[in-house]
N, C-alpha and C positions, 0 to 999 in steps of 0.2 A: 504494500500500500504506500502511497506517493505520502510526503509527510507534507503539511499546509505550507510549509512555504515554496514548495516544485510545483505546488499548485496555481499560487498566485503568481510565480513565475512564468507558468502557463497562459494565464489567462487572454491575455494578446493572441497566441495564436488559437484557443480554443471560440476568443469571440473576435474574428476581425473585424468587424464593423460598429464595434466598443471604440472609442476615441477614451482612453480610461481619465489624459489627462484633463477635457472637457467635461466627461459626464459624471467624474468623482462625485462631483456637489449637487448632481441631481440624485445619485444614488446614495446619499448620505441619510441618515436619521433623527431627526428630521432634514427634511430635503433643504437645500439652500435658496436654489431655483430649481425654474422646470426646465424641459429641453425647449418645448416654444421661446421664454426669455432669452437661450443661448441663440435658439435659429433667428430672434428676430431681430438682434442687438443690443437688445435690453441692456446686457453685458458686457462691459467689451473684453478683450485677453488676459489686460490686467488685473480684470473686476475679478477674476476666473482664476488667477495667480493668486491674488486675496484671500478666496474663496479656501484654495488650500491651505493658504496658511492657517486662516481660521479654524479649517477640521483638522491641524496640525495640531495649533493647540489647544484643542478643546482633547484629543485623542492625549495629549502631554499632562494635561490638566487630572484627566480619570485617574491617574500612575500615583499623583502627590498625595501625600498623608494628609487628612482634615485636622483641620485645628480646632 
């Protein structure tokens, strides 16, 4: 059995028509935007660059001890 990270590794060629860097932030939880906002401009590259940072550290944030 393939361990999670050969998986994610995979994932590009199991979905080629996943853009992963773009649709990160629609597939987040809660979503960031939707793909209409990306297709329409709502967005622009940098907005989408943001975007990861944001689910960066919010992903960074879960890790820290509560005070």
């Amino acid at each position: 059995m393939a361990s999670s990270c050969e998986y994610v590794e995979d994932l590009p060629s199991l979905f080629p028509n996943v853009n992963f860097f773009l649709h990160r932030p629609v597939m987040a939880e809660p979503p960031l935007c939707t793909l209409r906002e990306l297709e329409d401009g709502t967005y622009s590259i940098n907005d989408v660059a943001l975007l990861h940072d944001m689910l960066d550290m919010k992903q960074r944030m879960k890790s820290l001890p509560e005070e």
